[in-house]
C-alpha positions, 0 to 999 in steps of 0.5 A, spaced: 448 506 238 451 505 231 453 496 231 458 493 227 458 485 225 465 485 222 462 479 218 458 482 214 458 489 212 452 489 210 450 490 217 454 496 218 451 499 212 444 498 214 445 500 222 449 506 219 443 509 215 439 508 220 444 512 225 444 519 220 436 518 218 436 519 226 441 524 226 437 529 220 431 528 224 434 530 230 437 535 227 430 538 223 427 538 230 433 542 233 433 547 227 425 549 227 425 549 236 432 554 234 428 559 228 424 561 233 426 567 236 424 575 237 428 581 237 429 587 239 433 593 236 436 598 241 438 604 239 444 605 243 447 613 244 452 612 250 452 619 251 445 618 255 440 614 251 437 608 249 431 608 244 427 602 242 421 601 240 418 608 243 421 607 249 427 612 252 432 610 257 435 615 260 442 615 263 443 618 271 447 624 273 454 621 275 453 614 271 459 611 267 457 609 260 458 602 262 454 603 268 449 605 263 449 600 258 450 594 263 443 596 267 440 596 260 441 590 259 441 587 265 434 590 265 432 586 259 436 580 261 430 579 267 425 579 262 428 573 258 432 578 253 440 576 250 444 581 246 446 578 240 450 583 237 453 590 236 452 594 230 456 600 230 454 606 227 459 610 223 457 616 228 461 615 235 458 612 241 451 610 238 450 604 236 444 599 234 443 593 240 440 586 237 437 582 242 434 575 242 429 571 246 425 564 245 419 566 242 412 565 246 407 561 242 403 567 241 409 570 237 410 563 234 403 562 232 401 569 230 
């Protein structure tokens, strides 16, 4: 809590200094915590396939598109996996899907 003695602005000036010199350093903890994702790209063809990293998922006889690409993700979401971003390709309906996760210290560390 940031104090103000209104006689003396010197006070002011200290307790001030004090508060950003806090604030830098909470925010130099938060940015290094927030660094430390991983990430997995996905290769979105919504014809039927989704590719990443060796592994195919195939669409089911009937399925809409949508279907198809929720239950990807909610796949992934169980396994603590967030989409980040789309990046359309110039080819239509593909796709690369970006996702994210909290690193684990193994990833960290290695």
């Amino acid at each position: 809590m940031l104090r103000v003695n209104t006689n003396d602005s010197r006070c002011f000036i200290i307790e001030h200094e004090r508060a950003v010199l806090v604030l830098r350093r909470f925010a130099a903890k938060e940015a290094i915590t927030l660094a430390a994702w991983e990430y997995k790209i996905a290769y979105v063809d919504f014809r039927g396939r989704i590719s990443s990293e060796g592994v195919e998922f195939i669409r089911q006889q009937g399925e809409h598109r949508t279907s198809f690409a929720t239950r990807y993700l909610s796949t992934l979401g169980q396994d603590g996996w967030e989409l980040a971003a789309v990046h359309p390709l110039i080819r239509t309906e593909s796709s690369y899907f970006i996702l994210k996760r909290p690193a684990t210290e193994a990833k960290k560390e290695g």
